[in-house]
PDB file of N, CA, C and O in Angstrom:
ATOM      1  N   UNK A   1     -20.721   7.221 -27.209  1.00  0.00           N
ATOM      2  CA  UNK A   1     -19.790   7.796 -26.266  1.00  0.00           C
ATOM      3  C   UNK A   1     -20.228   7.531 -24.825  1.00  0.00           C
ATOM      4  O   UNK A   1     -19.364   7.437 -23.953  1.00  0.00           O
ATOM      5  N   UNK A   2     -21.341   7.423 -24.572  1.00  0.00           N
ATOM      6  CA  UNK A   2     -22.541   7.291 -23.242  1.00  0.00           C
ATOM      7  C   UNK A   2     -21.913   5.902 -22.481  1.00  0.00           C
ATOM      8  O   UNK A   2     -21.688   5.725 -21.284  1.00  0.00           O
ATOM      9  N   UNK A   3     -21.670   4.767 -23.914  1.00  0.00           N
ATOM     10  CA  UNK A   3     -21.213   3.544 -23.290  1.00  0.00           C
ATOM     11  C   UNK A   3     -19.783   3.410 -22.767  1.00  0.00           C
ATOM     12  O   UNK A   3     -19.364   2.859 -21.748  1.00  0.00           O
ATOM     13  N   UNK A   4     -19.209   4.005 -23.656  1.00  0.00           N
ATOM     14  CA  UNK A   4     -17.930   3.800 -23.299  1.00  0.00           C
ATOM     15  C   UNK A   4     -17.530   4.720 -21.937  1.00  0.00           C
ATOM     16  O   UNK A   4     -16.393   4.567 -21.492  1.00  0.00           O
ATOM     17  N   UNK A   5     -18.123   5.341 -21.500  1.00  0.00           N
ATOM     18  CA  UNK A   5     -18.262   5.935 -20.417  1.00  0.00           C
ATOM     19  C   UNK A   5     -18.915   5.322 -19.108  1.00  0.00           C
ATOM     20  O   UNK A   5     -18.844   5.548 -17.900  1.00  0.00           O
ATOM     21  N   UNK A   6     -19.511   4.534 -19.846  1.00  0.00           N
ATOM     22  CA  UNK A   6     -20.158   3.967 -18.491  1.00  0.00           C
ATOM     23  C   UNK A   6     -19.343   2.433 -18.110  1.00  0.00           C
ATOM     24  O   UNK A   6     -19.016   1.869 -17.066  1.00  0.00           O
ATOM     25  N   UNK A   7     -19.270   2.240 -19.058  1.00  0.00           N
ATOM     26  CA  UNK A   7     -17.762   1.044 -19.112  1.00  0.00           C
ATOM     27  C   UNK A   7     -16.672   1.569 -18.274  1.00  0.00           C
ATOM     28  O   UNK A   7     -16.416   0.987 -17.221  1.00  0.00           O
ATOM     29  N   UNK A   8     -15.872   2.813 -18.701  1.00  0.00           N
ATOM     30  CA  UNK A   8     -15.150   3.314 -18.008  1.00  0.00           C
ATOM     31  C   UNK A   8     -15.465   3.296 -16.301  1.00  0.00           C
ATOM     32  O   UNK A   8     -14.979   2.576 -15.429  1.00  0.00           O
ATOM     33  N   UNK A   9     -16.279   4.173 -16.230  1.00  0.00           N
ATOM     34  CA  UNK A   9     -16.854   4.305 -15.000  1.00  0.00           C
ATOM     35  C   UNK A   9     -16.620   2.856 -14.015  1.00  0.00           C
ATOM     36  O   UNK A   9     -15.858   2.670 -13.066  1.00  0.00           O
ATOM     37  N   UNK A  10     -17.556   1.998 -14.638  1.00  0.00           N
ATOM     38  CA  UNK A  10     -17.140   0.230 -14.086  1.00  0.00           C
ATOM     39  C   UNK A  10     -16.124  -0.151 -13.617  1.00  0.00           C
ATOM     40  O   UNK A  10     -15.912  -0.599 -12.490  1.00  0.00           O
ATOM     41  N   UNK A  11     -15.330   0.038 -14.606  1.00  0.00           N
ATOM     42  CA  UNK A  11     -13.706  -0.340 -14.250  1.00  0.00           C
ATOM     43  C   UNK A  11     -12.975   0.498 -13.419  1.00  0.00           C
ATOM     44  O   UNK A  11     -11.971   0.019 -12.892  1.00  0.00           O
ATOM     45  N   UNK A  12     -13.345   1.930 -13.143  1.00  0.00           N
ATOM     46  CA  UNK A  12     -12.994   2.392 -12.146  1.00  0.00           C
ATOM     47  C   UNK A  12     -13.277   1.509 -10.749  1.00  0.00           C
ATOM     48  O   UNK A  12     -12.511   0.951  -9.964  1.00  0.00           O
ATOM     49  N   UNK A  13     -14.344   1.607 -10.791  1.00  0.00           N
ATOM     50  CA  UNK A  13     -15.285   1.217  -9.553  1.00  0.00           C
ATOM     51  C   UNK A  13     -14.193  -0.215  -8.903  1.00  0.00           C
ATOM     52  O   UNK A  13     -13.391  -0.379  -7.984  1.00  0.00           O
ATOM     53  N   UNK A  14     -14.692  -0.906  -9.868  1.00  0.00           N
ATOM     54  CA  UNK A  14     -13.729  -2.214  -9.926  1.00  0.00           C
ATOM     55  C   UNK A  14     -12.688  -2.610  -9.530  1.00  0.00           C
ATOM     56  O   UNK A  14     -12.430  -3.579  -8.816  1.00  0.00           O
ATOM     57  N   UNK A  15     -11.836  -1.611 -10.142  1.00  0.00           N
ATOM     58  CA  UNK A  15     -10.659  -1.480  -9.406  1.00  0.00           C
ATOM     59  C   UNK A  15     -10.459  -0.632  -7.943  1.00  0.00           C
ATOM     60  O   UNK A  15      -9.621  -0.923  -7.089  1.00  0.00           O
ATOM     61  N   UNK A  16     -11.145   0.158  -7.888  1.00  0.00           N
ATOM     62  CA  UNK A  16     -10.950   0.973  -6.628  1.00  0.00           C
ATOM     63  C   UNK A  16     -11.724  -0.294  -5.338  1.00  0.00           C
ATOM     64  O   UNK A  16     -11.356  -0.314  -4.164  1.00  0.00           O
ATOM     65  N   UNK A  17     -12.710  -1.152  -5.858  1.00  0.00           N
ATOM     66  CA  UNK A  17     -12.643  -2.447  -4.621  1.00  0.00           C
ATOM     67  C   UNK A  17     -11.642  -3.539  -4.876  1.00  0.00           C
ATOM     68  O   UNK A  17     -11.331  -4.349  -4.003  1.00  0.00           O
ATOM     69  N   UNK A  18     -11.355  -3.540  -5.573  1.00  0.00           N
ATOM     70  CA  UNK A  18     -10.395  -4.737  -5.632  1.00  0.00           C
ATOM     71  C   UNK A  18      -9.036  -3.662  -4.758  1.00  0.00           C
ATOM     72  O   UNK A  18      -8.473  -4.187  -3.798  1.00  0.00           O
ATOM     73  N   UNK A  19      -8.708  -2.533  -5.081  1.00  0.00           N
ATOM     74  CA  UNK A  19      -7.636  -2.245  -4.278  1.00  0.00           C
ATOM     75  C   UNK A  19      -7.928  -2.404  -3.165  1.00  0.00           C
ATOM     76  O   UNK A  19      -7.235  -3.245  -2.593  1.00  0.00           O
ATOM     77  N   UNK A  20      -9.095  -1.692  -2.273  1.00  0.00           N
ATOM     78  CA  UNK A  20      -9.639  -1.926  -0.833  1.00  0.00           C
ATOM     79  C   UNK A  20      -9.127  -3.356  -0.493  1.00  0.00           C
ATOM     80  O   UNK A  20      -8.206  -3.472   0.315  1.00  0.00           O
ATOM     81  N   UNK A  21      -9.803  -4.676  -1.200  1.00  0.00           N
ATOM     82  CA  UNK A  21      -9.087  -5.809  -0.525  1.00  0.00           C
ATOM     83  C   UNK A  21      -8.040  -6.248  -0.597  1.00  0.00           C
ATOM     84  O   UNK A  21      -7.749  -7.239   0.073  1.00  0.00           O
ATOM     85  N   UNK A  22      -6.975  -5.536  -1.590  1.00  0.00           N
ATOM     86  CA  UNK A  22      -5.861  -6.184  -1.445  1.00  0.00           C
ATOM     87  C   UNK A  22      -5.323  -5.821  -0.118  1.00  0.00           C
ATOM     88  O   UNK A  22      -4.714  -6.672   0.529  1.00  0.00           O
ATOM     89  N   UNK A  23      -5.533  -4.383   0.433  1.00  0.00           N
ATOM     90  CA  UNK A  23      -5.213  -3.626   1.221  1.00  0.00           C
ATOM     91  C   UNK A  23      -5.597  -4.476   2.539  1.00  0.00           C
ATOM     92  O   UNK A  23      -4.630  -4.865   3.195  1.00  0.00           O
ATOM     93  N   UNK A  24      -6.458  -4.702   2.855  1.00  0.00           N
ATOM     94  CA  UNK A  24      -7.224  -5.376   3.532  1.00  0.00           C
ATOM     95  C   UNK A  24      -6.342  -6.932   4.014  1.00  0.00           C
ATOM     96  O   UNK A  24      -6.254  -7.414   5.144  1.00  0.00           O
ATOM     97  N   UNK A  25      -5.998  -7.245   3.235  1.00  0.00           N
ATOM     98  CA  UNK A  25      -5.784  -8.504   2.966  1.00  0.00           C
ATOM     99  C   UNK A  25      -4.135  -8.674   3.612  1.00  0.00           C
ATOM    100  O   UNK A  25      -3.704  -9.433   4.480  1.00  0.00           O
ATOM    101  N   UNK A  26      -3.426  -7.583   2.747  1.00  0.00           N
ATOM    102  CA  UNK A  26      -1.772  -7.554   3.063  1.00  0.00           C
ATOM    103  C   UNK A  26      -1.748  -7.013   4.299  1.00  0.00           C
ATOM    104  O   UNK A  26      -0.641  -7.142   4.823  1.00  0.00           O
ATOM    105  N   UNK A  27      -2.664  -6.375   5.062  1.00  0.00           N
ATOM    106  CA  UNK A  27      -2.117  -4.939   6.168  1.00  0.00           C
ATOM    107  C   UNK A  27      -3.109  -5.760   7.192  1.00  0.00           C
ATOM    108  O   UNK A  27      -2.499  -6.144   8.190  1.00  0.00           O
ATOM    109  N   UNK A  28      -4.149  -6.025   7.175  1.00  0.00           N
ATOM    110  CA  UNK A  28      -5.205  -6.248   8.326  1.00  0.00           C
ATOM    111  C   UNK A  28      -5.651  -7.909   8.744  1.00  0.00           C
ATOM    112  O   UNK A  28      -6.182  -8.214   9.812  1.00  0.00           O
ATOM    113  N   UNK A  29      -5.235  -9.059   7.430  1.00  0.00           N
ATOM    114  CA  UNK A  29      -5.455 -10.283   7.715  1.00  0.00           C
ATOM    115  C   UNK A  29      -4.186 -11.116   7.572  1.00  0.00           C
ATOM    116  O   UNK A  29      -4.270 -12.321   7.332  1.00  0.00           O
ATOM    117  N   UNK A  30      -3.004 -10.496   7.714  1.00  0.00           N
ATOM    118  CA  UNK A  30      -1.991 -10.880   7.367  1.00  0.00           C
ATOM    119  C   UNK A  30      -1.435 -12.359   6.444  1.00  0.00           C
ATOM    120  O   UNK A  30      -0.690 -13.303   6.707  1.00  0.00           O
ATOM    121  N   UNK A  31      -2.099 -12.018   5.482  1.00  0.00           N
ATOM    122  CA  UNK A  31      -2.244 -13.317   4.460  1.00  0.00           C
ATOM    123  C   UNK A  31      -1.125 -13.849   4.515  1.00  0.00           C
ATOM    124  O   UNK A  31      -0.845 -14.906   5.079  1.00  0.00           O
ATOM    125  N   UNK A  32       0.172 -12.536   3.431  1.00  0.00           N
ATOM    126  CA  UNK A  32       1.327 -13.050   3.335  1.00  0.00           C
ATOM    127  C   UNK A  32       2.530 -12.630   4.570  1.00  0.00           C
ATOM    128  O   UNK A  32       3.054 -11.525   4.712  1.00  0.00           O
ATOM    129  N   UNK A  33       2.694 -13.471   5.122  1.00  0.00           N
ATOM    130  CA  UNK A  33       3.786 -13.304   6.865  1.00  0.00           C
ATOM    131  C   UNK A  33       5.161 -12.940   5.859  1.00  0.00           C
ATOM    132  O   UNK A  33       5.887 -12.245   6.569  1.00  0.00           O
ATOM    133  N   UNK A  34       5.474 -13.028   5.210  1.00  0.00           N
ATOM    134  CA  UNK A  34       6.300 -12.869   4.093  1.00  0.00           C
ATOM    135  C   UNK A  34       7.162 -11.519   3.492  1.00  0.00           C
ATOM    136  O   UNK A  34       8.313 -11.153   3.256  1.00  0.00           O
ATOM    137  N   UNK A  35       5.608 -11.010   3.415  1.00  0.00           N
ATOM    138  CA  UNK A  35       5.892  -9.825   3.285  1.00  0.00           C
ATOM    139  C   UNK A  35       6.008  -8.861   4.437  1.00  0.00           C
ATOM    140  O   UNK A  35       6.532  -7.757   4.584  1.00  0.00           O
ATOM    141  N   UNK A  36       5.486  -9.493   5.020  1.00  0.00           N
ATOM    142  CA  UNK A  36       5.992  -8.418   6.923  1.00  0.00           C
ATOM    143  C   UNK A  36       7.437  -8.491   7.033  1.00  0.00           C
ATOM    144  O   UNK A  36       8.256  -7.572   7.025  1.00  0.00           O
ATOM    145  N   UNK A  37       7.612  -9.759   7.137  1.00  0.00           N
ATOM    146  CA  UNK A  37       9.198  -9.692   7.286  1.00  0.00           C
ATOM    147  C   UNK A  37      10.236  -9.218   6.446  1.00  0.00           C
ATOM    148  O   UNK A  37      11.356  -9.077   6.936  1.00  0.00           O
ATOM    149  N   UNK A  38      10.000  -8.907   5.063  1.00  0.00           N
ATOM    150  CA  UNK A  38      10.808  -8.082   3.955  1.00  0.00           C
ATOM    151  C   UNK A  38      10.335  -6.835   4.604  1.00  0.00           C
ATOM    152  O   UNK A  38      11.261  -6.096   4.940  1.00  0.00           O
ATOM    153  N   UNK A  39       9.439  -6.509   4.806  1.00  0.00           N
ATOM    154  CA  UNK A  39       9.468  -5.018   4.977  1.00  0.00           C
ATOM    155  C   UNK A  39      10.063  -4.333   6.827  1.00  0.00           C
ATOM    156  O   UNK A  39      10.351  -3.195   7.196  1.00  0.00           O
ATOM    157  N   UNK A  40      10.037  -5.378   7.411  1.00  0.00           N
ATOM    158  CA  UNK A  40      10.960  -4.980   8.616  1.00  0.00           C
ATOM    159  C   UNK A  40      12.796  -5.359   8.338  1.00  0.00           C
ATOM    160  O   UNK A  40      13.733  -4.756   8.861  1.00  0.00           O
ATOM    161  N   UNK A  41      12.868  -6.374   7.494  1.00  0.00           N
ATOM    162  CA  UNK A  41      14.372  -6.396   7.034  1.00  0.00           C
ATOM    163  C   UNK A  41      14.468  -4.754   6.357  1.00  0.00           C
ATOM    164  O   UNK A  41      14.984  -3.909   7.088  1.00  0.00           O
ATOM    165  N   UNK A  42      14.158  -4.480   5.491  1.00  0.00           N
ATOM    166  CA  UNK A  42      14.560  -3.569   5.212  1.00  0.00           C
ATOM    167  C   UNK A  42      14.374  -1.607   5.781  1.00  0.00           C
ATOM    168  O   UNK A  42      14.724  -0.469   5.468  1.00  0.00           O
ATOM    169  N   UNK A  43      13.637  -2.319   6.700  1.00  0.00           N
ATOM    170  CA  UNK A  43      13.391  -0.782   7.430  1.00  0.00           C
ATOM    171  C   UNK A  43      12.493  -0.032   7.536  1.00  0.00           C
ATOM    172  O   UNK A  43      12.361   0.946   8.273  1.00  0.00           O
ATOM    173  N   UNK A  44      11.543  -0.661   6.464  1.00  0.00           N
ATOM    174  CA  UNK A  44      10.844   0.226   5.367  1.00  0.00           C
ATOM    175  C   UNK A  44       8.988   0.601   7.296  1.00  0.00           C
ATOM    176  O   UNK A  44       8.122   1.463   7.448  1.00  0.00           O
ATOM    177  N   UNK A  45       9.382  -0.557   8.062  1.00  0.00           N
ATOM    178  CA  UNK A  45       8.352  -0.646   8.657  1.00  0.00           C
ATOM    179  C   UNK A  45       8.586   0.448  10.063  1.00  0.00           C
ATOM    180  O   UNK A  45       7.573   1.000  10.495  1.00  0.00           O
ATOM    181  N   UNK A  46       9.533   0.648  10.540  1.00  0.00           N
ATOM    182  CA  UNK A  46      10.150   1.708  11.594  1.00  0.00           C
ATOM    183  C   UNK A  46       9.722   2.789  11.027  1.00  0.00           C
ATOM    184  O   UNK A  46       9.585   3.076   9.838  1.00  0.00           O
ATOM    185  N   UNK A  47       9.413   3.675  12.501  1.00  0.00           N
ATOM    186  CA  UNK A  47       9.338   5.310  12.373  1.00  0.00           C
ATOM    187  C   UNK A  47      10.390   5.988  12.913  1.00  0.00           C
ATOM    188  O   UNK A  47      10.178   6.989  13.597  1.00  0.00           O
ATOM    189  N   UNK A  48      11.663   5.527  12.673  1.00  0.00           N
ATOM    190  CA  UNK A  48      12.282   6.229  12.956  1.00  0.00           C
ATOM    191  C   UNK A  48      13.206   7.113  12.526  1.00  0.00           C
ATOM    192  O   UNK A  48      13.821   6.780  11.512  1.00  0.00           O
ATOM    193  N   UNK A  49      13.490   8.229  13.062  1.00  0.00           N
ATOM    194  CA  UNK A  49      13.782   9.425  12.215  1.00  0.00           C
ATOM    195  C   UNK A  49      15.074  10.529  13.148  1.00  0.00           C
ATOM    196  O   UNK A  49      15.386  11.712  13.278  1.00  0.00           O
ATOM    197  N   UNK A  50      15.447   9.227  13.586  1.00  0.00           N
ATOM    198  CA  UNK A  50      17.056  10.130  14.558  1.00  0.00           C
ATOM    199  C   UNK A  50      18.195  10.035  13.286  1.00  0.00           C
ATOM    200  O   UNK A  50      18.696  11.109  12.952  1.00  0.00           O
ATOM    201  N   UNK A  51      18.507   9.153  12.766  1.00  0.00           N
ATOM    202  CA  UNK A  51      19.343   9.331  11.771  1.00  0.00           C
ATOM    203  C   UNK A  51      19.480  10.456  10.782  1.00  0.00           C
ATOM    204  O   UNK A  51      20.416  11.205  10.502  1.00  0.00           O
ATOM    205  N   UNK A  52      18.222  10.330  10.336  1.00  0.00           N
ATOM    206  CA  UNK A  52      17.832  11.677   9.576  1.00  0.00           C
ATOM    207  C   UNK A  52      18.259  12.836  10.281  1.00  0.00           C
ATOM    208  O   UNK A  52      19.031  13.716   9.900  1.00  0.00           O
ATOM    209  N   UNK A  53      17.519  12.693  11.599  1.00  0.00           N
ATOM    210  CA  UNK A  53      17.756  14.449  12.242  1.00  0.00           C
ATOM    211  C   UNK A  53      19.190  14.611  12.635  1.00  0.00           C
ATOM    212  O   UNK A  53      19.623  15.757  12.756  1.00  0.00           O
ATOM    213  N   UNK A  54      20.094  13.424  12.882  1.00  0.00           N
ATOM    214  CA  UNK A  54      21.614  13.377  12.929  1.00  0.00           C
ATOM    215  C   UNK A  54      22.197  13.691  12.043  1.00  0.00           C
ATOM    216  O   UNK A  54      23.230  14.337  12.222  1.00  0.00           O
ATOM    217  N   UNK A  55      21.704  13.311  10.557  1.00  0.00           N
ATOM    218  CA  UNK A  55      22.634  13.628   9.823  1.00  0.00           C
ATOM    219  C   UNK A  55      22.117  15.083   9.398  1.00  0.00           C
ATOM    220  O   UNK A  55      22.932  15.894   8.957  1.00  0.00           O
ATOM    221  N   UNK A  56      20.469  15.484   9.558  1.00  0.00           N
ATOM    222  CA  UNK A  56      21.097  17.033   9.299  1.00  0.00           C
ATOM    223  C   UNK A  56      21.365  18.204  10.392  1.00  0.00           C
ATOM    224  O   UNK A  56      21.458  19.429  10.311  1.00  0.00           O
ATOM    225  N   UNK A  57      21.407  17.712  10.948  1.00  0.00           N
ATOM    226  CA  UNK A  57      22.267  18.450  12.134  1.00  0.00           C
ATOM    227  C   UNK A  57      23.881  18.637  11.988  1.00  0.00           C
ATOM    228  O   UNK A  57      24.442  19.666  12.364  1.00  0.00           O
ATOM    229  N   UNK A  58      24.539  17.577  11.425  1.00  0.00           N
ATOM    230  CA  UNK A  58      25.991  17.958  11.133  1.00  0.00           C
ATOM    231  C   UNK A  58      26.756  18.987  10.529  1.00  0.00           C
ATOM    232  O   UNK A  58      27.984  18.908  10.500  1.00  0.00           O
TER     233      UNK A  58
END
């Protein structure tokens, strides 16, 4: 049980750096230009929040 636990453990680890660089990679070295621009087409990259407060204000 000791191993399979410590296996576990690994693959945590593992994955929790491999997420760091993807992160790294998409947000801070701008690998893919690609994906910047899908995410300002769709909005997703703005803070803005007048619409929202417009529409619940009506």
């Amino acid at each position: 049980m000791k191993s399979i636990e410590r296996i576990l453990i690994k693959l945590i680890i593992v994955q929790f750096v491999f997420l760091i660089v993807a992160q790294i990679l998409f947000h801070n070295l701008n690998v893919f230009p690609e994906l910047k621009e899908i995410t300002q087409y769709e909005g997703v990259n703005n803070n803005q929040y007048t619409d929202v407060l417009e529409t619940l204000s009506r």
